[in-house]
PDB file of N, CA, C and O in Angstrom:
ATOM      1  N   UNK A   1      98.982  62.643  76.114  1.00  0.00           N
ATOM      2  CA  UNK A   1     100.167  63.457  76.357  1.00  0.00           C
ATOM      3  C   UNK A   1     100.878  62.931  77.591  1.00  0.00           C
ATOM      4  O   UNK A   1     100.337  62.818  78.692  1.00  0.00           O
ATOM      5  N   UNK A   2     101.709  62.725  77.407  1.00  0.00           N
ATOM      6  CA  UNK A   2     102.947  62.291  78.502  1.00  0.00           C
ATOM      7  C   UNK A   2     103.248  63.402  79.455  1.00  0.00           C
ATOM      8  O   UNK A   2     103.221  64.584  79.111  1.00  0.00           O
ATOM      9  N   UNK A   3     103.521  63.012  80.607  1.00  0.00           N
ATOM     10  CA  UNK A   3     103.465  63.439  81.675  1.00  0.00           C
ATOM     11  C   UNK A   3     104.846  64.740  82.004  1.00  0.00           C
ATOM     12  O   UNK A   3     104.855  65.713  82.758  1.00  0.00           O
ATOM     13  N   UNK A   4     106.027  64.118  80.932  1.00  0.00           N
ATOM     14  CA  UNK A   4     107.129  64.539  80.666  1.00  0.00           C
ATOM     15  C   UNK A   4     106.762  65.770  79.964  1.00  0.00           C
ATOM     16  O   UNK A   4     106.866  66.908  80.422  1.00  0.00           O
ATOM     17  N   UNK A   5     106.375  65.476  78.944  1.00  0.00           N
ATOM     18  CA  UNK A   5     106.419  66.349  78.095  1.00  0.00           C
ATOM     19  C   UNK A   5     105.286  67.793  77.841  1.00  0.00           C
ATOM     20  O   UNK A   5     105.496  68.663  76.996  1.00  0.00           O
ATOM     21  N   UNK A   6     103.858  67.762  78.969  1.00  0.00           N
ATOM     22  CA  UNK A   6     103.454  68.547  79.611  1.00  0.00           C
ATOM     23  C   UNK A   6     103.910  69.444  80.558  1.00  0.00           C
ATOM     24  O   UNK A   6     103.464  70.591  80.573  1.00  0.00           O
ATOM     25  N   UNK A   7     104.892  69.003  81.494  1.00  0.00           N
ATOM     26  CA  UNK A   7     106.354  69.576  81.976  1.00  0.00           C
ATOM     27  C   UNK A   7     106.853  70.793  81.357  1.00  0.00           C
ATOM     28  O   UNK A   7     106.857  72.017  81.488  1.00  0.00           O
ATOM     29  N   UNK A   8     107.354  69.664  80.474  1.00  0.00           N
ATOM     30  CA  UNK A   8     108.271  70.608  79.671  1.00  0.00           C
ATOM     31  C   UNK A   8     107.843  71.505  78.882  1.00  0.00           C
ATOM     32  O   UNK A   8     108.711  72.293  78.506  1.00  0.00           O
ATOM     33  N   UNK A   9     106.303  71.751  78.304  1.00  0.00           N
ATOM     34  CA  UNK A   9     105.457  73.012  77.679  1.00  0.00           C
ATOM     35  C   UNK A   9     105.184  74.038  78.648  1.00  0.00           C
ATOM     36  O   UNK A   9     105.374  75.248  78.524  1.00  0.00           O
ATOM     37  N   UNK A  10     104.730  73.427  79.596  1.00  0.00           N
ATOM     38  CA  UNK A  10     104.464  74.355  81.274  1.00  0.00           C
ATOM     39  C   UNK A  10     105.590  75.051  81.228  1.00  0.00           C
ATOM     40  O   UNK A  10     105.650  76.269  81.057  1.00  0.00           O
ATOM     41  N   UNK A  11     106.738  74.128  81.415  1.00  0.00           N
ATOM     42  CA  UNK A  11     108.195  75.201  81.583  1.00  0.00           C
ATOM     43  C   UNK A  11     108.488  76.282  80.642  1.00  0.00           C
ATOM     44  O   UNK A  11     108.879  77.368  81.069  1.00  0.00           O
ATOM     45  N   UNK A  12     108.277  75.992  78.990  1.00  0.00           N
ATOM     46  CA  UNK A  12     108.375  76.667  78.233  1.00  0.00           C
ATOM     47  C   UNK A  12     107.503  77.800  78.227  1.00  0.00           C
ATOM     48  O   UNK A  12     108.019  78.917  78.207  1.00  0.00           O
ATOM     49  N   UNK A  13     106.397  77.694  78.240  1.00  0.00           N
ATOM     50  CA  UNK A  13     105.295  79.103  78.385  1.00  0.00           C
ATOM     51  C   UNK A  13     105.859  79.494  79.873  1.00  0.00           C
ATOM     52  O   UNK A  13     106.085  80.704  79.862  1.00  0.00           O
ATOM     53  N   UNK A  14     106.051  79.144  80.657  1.00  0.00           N
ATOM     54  CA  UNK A  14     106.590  80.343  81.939  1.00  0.00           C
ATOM     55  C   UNK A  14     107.770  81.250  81.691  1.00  0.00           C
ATOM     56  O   UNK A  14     108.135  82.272  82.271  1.00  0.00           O
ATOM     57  N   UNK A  15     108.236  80.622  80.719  1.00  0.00           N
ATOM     58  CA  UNK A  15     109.671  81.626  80.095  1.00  0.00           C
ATOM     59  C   UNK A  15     108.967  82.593  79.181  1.00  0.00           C
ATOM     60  O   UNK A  15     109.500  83.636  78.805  1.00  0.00           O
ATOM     61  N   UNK A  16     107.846  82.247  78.861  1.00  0.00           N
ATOM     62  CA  UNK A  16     107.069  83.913  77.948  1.00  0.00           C
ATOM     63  C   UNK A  16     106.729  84.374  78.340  1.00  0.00           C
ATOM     64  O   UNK A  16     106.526  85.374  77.653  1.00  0.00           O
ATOM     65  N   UNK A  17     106.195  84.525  79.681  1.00  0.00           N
ATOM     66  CA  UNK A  17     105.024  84.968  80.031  1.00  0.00           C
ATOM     67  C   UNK A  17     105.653  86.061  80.904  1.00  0.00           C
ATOM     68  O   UNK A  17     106.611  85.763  81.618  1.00  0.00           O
ATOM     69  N   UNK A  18     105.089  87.513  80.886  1.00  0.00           N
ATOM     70  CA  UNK A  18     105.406  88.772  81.213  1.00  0.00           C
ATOM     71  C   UNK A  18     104.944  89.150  82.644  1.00  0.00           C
ATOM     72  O   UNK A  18     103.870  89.641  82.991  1.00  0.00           O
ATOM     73  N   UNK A  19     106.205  88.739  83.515  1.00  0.00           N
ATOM     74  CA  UNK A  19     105.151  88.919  84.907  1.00  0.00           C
ATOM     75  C   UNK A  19     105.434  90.482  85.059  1.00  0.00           C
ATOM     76  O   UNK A  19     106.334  91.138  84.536  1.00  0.00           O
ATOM     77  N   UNK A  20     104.459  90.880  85.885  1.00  0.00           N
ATOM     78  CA  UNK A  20     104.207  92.588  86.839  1.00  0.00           C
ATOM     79  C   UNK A  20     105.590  92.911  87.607  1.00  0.00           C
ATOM     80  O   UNK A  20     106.234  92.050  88.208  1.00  0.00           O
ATOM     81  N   UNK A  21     105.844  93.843  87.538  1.00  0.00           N
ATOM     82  CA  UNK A  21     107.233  94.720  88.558  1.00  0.00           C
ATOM     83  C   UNK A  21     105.889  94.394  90.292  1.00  0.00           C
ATOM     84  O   UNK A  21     104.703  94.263  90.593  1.00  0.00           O
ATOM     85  N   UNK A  22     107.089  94.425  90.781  1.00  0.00           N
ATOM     86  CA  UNK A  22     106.866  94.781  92.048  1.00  0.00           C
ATOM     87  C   UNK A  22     106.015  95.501  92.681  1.00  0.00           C
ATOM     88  O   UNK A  22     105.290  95.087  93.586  1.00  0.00           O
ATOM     89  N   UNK A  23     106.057  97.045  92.083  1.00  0.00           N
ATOM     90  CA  UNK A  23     105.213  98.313  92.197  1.00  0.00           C
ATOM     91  C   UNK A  23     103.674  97.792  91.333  1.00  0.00           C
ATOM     92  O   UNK A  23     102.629  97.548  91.936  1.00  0.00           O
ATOM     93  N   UNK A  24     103.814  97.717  90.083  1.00  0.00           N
ATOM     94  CA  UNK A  24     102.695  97.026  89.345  1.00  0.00           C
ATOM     95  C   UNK A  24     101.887  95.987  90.144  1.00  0.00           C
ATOM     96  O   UNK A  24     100.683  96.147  90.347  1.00  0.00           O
ATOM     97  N   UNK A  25     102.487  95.053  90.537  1.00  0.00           N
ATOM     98  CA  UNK A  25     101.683  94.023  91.624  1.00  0.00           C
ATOM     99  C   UNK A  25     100.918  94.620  92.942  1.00  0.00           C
ATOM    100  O   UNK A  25      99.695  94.595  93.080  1.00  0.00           O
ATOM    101  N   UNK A  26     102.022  95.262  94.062  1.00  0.00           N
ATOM    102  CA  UNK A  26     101.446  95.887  94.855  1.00  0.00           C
ATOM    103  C   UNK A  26     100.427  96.630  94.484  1.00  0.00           C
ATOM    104  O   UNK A  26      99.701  96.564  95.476  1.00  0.00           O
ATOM    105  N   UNK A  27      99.923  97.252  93.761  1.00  0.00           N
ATOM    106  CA  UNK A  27      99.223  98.408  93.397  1.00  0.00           C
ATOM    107  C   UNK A  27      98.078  97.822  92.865  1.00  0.00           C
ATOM    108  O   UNK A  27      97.057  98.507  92.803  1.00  0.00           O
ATOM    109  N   UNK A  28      98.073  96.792  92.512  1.00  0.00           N
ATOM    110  CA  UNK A  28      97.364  95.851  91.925  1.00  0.00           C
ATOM    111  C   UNK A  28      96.647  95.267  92.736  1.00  0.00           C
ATOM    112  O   UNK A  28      95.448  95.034  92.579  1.00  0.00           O
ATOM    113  N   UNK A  29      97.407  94.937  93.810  1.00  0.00           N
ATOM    114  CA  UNK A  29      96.698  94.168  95.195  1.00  0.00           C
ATOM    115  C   UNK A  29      96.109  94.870  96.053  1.00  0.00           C
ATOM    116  O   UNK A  29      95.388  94.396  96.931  1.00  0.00           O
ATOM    117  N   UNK A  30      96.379  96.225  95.879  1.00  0.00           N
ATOM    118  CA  UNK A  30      95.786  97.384  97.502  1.00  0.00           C
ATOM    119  C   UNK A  30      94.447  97.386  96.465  1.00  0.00           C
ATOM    120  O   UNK A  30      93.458  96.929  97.036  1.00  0.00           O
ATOM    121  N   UNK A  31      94.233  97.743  95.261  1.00  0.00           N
ATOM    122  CA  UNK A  31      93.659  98.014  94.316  1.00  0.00           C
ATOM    123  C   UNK A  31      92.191  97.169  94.580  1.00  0.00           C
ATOM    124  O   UNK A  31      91.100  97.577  94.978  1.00  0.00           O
ATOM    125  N   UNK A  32      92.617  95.937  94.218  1.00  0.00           N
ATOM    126  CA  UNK A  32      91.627  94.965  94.570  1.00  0.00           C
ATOM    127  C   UNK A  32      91.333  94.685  96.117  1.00  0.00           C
ATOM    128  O   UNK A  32      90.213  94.193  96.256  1.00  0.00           O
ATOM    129  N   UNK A  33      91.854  94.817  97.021  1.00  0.00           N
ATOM    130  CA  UNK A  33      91.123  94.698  98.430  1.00  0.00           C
ATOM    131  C   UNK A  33      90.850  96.103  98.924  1.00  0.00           C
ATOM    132  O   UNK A  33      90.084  96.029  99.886  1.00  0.00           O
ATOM    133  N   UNK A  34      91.117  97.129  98.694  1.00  0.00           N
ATOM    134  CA  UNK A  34      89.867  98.239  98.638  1.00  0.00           C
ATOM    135  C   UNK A  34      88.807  98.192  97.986  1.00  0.00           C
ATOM    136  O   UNK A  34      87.821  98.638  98.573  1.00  0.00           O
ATOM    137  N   UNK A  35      88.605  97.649  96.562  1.00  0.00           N
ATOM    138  CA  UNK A  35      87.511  97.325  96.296  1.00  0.00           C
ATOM    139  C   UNK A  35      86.771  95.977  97.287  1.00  0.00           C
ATOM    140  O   UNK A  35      85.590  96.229  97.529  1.00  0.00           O
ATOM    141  N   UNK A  36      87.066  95.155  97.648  1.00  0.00           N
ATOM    142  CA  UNK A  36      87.011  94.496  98.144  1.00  0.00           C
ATOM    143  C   UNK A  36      86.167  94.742  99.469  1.00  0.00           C
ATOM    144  O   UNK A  36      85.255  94.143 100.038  1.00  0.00           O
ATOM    145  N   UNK A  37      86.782  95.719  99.657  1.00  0.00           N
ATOM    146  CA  UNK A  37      86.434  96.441 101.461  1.00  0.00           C
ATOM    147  C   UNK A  37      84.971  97.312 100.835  1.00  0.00           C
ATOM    148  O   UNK A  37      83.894  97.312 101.431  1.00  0.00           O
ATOM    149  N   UNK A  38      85.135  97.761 100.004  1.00  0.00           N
ATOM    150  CA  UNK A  38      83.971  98.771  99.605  1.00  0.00           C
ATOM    151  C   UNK A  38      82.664  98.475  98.947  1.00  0.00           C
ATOM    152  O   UNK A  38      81.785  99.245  98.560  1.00  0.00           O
ATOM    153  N   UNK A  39      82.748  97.142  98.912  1.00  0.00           N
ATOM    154  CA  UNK A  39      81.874  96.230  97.981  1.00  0.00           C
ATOM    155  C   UNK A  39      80.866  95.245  99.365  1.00  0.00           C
ATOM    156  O   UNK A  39      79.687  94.891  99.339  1.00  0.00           O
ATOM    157  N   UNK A  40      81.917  95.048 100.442  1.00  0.00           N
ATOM    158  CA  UNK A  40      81.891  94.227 101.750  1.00  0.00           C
ATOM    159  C   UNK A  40      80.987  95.593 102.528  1.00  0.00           C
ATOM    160  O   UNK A  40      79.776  95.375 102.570  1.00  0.00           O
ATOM    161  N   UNK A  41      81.168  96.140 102.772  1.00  0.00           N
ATOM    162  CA  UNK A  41      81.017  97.777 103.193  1.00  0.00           C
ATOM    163  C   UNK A  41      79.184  97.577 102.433  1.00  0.00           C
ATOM    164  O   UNK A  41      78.183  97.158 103.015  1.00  0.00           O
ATOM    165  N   UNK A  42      79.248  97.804 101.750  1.00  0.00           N
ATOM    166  CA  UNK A  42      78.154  98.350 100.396  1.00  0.00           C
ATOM    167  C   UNK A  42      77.070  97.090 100.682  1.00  0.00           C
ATOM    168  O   UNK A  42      75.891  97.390 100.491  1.00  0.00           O
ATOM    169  N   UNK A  43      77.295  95.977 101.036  1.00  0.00           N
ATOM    170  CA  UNK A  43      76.306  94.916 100.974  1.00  0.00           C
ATOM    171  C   UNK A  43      76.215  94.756 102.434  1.00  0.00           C
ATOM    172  O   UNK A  43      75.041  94.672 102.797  1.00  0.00           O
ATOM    173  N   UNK A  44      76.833  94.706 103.122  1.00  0.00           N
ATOM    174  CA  UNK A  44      76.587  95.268 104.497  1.00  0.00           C
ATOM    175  C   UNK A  44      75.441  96.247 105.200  1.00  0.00           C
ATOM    176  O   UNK A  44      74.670  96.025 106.133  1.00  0.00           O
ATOM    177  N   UNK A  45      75.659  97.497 104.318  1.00  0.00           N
ATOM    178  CA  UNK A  45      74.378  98.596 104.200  1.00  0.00           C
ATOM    179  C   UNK A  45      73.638  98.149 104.126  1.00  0.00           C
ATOM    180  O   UNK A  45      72.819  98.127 105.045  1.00  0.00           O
ATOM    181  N   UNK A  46      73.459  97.499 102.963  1.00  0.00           N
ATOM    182  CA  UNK A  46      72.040  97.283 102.357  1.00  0.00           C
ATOM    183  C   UNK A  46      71.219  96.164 102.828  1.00  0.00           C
ATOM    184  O   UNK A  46      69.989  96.146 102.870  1.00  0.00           O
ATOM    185  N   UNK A  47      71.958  95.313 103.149  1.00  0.00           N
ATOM    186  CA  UNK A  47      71.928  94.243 103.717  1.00  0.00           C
ATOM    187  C   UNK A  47      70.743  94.496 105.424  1.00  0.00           C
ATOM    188  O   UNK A  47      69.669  94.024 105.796  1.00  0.00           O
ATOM    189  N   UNK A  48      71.727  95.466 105.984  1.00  0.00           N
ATOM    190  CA  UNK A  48      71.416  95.882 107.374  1.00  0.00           C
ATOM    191  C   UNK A  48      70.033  96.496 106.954  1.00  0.00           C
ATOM    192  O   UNK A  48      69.070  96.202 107.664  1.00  0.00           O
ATOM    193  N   UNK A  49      69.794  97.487 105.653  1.00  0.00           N
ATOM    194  CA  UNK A  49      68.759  98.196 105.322  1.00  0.00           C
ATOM    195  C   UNK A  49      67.175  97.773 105.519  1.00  0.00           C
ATOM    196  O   UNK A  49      66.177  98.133 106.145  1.00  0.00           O
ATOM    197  N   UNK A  50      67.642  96.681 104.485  1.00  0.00           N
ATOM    198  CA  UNK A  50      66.621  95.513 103.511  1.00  0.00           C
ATOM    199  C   UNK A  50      66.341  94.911 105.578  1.00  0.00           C
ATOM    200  O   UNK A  50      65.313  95.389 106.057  1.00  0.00           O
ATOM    201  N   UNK A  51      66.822  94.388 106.143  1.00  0.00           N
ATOM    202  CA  UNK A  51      66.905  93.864 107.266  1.00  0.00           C
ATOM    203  C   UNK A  51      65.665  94.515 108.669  1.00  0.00           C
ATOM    204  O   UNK A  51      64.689  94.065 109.269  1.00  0.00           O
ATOM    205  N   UNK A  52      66.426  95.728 108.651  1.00  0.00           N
ATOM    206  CA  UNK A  52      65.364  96.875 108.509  1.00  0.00           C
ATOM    207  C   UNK A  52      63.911  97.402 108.414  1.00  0.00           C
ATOM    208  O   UNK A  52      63.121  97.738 109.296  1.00  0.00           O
ATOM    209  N   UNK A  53      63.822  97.373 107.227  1.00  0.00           N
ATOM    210  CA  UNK A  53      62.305  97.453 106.622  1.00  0.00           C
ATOM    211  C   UNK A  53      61.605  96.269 106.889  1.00  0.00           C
ATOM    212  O   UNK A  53      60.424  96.135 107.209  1.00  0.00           O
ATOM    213  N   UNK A  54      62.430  95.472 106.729  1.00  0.00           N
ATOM    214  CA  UNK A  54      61.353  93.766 106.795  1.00  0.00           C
ATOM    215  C   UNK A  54      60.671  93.879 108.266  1.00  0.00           C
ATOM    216  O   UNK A  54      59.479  93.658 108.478  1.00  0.00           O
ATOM    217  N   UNK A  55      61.732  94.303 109.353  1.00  0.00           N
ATOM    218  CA  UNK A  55      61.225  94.477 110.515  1.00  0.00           C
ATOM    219  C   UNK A  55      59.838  94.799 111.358  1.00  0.00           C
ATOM    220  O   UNK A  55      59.058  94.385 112.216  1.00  0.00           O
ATOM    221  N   UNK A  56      60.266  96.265 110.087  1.00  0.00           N
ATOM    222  CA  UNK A  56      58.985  97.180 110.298  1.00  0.00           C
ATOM    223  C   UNK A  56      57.814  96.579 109.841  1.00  0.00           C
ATOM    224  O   UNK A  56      56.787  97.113 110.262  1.00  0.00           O
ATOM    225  N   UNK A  57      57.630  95.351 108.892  1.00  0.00           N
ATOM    226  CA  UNK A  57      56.203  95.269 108.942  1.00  0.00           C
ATOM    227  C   UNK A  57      56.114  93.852 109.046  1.00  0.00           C
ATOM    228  O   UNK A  57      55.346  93.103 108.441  1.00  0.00           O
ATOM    229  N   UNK A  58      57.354  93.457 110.235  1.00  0.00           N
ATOM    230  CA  UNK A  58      56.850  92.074 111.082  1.00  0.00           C
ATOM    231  C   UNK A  58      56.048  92.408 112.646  1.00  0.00           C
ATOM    232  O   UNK A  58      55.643  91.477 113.342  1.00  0.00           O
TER     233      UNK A  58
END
């Protein structure tokens, strides 16, 4: 496939393709870095927990 003409399919599928409103995106993004934070948060705990116990029977 020619270099041209990969181009020019790329270009064509970006003209189909259904991007997100504004609001849809944002919401999308707080969405995923609260999870993000709460997941970071969550292995942190456990992390510190597990950390913890090992202590106790060093």
């Amino acid at each position: 496939m020619k270099k041209e003409s990969f181009f020019a399919s790329v270009k064509n599928e970006m003209k189909i393709v259904t991007w997100p409103s504004k609001q849809k995106l944002r919401k999308d993004f707080v969405t995923v870095v609260q999870s993000t934070l709460i997941f970071a948060a969550f292995f942190a705990i456990v992390d510190n927990a597990i950390s913890f116990v090992l202590k106790l029977f060093m």
